[in-house]
One Martini backbone bead per residue (centre of mass of N, CA, C, O) as a GRO file, in nm:
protein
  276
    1UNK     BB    1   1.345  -2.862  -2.400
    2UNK     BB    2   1.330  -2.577  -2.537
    3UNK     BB    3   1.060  -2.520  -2.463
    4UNK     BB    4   1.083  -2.556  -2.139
    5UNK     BB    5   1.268  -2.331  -2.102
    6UNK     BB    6   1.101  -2.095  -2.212
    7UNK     BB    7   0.884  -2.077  -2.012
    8UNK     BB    8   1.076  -2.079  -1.752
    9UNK     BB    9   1.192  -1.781  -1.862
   10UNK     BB   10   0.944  -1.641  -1.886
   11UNK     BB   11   0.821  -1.662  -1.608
   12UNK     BB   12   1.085  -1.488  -1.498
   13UNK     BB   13   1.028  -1.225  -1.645
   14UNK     BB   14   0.771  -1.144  -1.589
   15UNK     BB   15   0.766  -1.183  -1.306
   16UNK     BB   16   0.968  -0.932  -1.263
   17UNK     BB   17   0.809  -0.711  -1.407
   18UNK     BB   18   0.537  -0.690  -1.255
   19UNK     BB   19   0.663  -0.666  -0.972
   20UNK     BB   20   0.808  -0.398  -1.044
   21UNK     BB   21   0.525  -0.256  -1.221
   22UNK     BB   22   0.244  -0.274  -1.080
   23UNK     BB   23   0.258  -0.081  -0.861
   24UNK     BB   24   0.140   0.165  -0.663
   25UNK     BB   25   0.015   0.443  -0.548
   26UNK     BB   26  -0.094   0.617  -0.218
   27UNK     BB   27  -0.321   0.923  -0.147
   28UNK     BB   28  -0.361   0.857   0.143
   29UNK     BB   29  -0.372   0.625   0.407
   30UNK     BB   30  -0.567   0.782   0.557
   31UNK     BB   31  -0.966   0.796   0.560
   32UNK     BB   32  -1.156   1.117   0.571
   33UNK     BB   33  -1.471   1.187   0.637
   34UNK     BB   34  -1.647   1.425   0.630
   35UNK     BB   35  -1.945   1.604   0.696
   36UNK     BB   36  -2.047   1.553   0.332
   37UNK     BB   37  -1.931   1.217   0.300
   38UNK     BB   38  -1.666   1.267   0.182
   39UNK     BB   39  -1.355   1.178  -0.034
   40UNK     BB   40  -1.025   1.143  -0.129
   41UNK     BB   41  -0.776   0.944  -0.359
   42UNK     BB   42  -0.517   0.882  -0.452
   43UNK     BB   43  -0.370   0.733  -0.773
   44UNK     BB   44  -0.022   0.639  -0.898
   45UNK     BB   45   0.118   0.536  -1.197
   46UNK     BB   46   0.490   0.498  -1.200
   47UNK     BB   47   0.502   0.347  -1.449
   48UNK     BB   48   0.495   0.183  -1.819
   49UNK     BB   49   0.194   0.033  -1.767
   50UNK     BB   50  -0.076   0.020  -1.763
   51UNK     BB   51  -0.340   0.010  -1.514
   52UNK     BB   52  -0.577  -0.189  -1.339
   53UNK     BB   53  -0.866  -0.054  -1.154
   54UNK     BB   54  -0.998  -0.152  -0.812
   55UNK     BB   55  -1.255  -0.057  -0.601
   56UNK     BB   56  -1.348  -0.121  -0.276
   57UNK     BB   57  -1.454  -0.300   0.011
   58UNK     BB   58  -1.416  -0.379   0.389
   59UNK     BB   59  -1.454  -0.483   0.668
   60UNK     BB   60  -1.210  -0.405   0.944
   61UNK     BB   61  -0.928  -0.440   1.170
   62UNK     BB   62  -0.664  -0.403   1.422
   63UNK     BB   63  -0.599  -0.652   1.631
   64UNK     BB   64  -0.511  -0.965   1.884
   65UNK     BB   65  -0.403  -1.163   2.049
   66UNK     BB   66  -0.334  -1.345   2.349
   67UNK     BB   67   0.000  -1.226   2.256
   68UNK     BB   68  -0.040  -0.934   2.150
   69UNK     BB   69  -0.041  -0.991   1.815
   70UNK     BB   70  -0.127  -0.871   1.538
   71UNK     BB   71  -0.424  -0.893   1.383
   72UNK     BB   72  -0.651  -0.885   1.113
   73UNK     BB   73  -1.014  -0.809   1.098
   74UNK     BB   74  -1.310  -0.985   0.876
   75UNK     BB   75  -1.512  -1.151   1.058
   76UNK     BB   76  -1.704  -0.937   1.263
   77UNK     BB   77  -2.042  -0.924   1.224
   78UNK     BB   78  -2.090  -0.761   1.485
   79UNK     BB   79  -1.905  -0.478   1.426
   80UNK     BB   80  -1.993  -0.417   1.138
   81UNK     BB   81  -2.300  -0.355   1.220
   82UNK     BB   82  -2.209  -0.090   1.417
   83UNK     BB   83  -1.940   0.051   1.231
   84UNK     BB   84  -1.980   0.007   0.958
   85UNK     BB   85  -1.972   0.136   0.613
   86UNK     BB   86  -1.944  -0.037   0.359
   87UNK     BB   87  -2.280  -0.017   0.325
   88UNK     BB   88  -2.237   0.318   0.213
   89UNK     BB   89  -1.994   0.309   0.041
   90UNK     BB   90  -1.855   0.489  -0.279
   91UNK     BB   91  -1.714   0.473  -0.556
   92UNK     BB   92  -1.531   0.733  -0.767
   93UNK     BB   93  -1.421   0.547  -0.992
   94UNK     BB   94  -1.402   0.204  -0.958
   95UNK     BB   95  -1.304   0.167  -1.277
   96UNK     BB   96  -0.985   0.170  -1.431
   97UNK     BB   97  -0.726   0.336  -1.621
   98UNK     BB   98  -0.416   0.372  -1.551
   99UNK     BB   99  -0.165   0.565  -1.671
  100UNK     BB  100   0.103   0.615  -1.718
  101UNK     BB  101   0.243   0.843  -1.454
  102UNK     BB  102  -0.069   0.886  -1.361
  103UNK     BB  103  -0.365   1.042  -1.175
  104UNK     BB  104  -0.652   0.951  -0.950
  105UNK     BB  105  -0.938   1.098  -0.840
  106UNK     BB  106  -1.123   0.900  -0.574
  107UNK     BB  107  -1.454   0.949  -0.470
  108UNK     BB  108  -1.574   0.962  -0.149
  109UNK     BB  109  -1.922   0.786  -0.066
  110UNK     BB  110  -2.131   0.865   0.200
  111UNK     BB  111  -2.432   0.749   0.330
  112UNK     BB  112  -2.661   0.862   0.520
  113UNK     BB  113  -2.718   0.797   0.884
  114UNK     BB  114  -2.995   0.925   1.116
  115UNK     BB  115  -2.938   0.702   1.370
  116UNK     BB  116  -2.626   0.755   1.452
  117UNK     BB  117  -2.431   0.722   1.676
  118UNK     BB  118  -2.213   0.853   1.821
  119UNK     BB  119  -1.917   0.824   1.629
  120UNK     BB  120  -1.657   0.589   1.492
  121UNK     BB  121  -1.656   0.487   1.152
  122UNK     BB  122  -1.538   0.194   0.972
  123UNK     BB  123  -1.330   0.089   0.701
  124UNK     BB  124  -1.182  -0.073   0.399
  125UNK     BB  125  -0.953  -0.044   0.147
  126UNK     BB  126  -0.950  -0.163  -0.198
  127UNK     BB  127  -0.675  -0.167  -0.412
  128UNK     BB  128  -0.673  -0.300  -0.730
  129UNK     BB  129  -0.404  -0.429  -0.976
  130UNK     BB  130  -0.314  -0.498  -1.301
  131UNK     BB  131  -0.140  -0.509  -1.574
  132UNK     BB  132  -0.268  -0.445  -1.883
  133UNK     BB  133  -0.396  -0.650  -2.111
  134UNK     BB  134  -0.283  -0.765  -2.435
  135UNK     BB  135  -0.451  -0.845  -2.703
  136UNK     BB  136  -0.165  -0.925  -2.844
  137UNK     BB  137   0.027  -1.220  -2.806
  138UNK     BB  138   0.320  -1.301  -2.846
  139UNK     BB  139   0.489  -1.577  -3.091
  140UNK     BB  140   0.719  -1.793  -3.072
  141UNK     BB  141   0.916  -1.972  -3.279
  142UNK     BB  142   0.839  -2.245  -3.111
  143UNK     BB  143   0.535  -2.199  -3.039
  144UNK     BB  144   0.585  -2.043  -2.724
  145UNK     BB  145   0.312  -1.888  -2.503
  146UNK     BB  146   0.334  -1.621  -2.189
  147UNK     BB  147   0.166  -1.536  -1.911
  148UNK     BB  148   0.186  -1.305  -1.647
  149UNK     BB  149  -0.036  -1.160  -1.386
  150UNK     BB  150  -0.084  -0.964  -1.143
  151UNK     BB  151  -0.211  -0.893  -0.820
  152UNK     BB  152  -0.271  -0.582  -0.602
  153UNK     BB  153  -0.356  -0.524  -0.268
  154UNK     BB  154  -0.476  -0.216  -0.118
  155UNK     BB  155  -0.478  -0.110   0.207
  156UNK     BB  156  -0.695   0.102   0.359
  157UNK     BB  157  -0.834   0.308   0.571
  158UNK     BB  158  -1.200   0.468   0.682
  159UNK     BB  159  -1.359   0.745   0.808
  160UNK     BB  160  -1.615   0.841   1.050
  161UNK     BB  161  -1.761   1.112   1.189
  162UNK     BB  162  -2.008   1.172   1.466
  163UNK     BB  163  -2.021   1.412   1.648
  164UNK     BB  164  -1.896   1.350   1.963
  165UNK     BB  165  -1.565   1.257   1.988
  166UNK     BB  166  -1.398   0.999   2.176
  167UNK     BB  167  -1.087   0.899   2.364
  168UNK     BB  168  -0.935   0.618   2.509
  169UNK     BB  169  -0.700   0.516   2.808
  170UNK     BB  170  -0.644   0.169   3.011
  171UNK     BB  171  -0.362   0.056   3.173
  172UNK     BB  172  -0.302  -0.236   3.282
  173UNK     BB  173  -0.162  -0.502   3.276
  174UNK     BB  174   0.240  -0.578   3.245
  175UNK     BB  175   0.408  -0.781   3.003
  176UNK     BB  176   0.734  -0.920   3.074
  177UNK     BB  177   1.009  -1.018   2.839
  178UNK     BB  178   1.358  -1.166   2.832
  179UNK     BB  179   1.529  -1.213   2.490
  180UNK     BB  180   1.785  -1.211   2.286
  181UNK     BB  181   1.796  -0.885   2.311
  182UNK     BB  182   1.501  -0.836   2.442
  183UNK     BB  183   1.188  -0.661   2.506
  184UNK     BB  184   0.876  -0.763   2.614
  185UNK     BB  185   0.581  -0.577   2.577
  186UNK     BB  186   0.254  -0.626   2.754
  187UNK     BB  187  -0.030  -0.506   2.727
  188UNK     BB  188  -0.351  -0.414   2.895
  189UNK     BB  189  -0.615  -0.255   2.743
  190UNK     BB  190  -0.841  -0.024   2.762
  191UNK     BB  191  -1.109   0.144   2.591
  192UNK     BB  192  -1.246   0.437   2.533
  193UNK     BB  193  -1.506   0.569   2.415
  194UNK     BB  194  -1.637   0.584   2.079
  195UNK     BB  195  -1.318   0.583   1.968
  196UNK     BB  196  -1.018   0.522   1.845
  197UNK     BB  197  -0.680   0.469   1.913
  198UNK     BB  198  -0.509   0.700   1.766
  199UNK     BB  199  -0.116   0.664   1.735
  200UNK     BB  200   0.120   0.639   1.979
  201UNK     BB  201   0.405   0.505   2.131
  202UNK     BB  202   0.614   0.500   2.423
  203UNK     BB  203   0.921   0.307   2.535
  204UNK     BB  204   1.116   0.330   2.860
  205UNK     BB  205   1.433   0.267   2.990
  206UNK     BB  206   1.553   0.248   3.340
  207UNK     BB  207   1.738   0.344   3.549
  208UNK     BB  208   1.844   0.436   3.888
  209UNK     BB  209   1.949   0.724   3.769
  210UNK     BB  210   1.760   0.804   3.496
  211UNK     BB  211   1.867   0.643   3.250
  212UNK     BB  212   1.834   0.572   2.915
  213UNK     BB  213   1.858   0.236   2.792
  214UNK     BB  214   1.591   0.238   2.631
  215UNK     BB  215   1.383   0.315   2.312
  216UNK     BB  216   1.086   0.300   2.181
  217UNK     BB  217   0.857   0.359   1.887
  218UNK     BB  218   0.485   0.351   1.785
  219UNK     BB  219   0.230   0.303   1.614
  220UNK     BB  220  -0.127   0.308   1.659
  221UNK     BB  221  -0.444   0.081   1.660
  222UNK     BB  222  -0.700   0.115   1.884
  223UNK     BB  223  -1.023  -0.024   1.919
  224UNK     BB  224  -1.006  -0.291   2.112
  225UNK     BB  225  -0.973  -0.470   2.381
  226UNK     BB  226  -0.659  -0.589   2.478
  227UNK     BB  227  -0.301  -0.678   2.379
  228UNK     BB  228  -0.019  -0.474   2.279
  229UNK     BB  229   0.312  -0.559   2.149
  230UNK     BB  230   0.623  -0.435   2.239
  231UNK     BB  231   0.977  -0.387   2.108
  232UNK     BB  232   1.271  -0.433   2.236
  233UNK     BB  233   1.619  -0.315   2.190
  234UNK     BB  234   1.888  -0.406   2.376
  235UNK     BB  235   2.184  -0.339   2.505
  236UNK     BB  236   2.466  -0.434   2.519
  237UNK     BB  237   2.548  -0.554   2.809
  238UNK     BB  238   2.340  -0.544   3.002
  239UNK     BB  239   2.287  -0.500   3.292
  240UNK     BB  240   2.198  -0.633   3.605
  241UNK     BB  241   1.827  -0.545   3.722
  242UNK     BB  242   1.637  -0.278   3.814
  243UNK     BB  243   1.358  -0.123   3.575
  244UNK     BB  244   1.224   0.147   3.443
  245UNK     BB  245   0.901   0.134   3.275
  246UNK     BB  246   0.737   0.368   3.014
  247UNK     BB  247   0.445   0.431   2.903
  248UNK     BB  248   0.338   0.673   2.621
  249UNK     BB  249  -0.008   0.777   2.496
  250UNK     BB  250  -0.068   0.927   2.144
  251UNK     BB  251  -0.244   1.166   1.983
  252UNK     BB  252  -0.008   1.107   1.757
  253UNK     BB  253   0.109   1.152   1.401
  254UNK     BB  254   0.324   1.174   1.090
  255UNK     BB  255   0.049   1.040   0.923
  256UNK     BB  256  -0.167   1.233   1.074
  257UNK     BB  257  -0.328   1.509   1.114
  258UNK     BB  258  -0.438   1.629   1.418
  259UNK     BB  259  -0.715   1.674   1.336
  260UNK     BB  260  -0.839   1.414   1.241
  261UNK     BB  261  -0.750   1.308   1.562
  262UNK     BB  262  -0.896   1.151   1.838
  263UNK     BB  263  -0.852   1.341   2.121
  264UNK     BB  264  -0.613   1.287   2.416
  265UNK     BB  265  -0.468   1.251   2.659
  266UNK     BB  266  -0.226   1.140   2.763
  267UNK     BB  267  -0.100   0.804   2.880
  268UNK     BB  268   0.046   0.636   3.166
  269UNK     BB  269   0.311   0.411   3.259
  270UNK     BB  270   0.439   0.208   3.526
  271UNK     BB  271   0.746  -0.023   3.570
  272UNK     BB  272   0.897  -0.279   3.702
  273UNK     BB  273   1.220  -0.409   3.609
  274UNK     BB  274   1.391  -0.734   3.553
  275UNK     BB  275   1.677  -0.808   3.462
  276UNK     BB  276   1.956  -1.070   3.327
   0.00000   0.00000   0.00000
C-alpha cells in the first residue's frame, strides 16, 4: 500500500513540476520570410530545467465549418501542394538543448523556387519542448521510482510573399442569432486577391439613435472562402427592437507590424438585427 501511495504521488509532483517549467516562450508569434528566404525566431527557456528542443513543420492553416467556427485544417493536400512550403523550408539547428534561463535563435531557410506564380506561401512552425531527461534517475528507499515526462508543442505561421501580393475580402450574407445574452454573427465572406486576409474585425451594434449598444473586436487570419462566426456579449435589459450591426475588416493587428501584414482598403458590411 506505501508502495502504491509513493508512486500516486510521485506521479502527482512530478505532473505539476513539468507542467509548470516545461512551457518556453517564442518570439514572433508570426514569420515573416524575407525576400532572401531567411527568416529567424527566437525560443527562450524561462524556467530552471533544460528543455530538449525540436523544429518541424506542417502545412496547416485556419479554416471554419459549417457553422462558422474556426477549427484548423491539417488533412488538405490539395492546398497543401499550391500554397505549401513545407517542403522547401529548414531550421537551423532543427534539435539542439537550451539552458534555464538562455535564448536560442533558429534561422529559418526557404528554397527558392522560380516556378511561383506570385503570391503568399505558408506553413506552420511546430515547436517541441520536453525537459531534459537526467542520466540517473534516483531510487526511492522503498525501491520504487517513477519520472513523468511531458511534452509540449507550439505551433505558429510562417508565410513567404512571392512578387506582387494583394488581399481583400466580399463580405455575403450575414447571419445573426440571440441567445443568452449572446449576438452570434455569421458572415459568409469570399476571399480576394492572391494572399490571406490576416487582421482584425470590429462589430458593432447600434439602436436607432446611433447610440453604440456592444462592440466586440478580434482578429481574423481568413485563408479561404468560408465561414467565421464573432460572438458579442449584449448588456443585461437590452430593450427589445431594431438594431443596426456593422462588420469592419482590416488589414491591420497589433501583434503583427503593418508592413509585414498584405494591405488592402478597410472593408464594411451593414444589416439590420432584430433583438427579442
Amino acid at each position: 500500500m506505501k508502495k502504491f501511495l509513493l508512486v500516486v504521488l510521485s506521479l502527482v509532483i512530478l505532473t505539476k513540476t513539468d507542467l509548470v517549467f516545461a512551457q518556453i516562450s517564442i518570439a514572433p508569434t508570426t514569420i515573416f520570410i524575407d525576400q532572401n528566404g531567411i527568416g529567424s525566431v527566437f525560443i527562450t527557456n524561462p524556467s530552471d530545467i533544460p528543455q530538449e528542443i525540436n523544429v518541424s513543420f506542417l502545412f496547416g492553416y485556419p479554416g471554419n465549418d459549417e457553422l462558422g467556427n474556426l477549427t484548423m485544417m491539417y488533412s488538405d493536400s490539395v492546398r497543401a501542394k499550391q500554397y505549401g512550403i513545407d517542403e522547401r523550408i529548414r531550421a537551423f539547428p532543427r534539435t539542439f538543448i537550451l539552458a534555464p534561463q538562455q535564448q536560442q535563435t533558429v534561422r529559418l531557410q526557404v528554397r527558392p523556387d522560380r516556378t511561383l506564380a506570385a503570391g503568399t506561401y505558408f506553413t506552420r512552425v511546430k515547436v517541441t519542448s520536453n525537459a531534459q531527461t537526467a542520466d540517473v534517475e534516483e531510487t526511492t528507499q522503498e525501491g520504487v521510482s517513477t519520472r513523468v515526462n511531458f511534452k509540449f508543442d507550439q505551433v505558429i505561421a510562417a508565410f513567404q510573399k512571392v512578387g506582387a501580393v494583394t488581399t481583400g475580402l466580399k463580405i455575403d450574407e450575414i447571419e445573426v442569432a440571440q441567445s443568452a445574452g449572446l449576438l452570434r454573427v455569421v458572415p459568409s465572406f469570399e476571399t480576394l486577391g492572391n494572399s490571406p486576409f490576416i487582421g482584425s474585425v470590429t462589430a458593432t451594434l447600434k439602436n436607432t439613435k446611433g447610440e453604440t449598444i456592444a462592440e466586440q473586436g478580434q482578429t481574423v487570419a481568413l485563408y479561404f472562402s468560408g465561414k467565421r462566426a464573432i460572438e458579442m456579449k449584449l448588456p443585461e435589459n437590452v430593450p427589445s427592437g431594431e438594431y443596426s450591426l456593422s462588420l469592419v475588416y482590416e488589414t491591420k493587428r497589433s501583434d503583427i507590424p503593418s508592413g509585414d501584414l498584405v494591405q488592402a482598403q478597410p472593408v464594411t458590411s451593414t444589416t439590420s438585427v432584430q433583438l427579442n
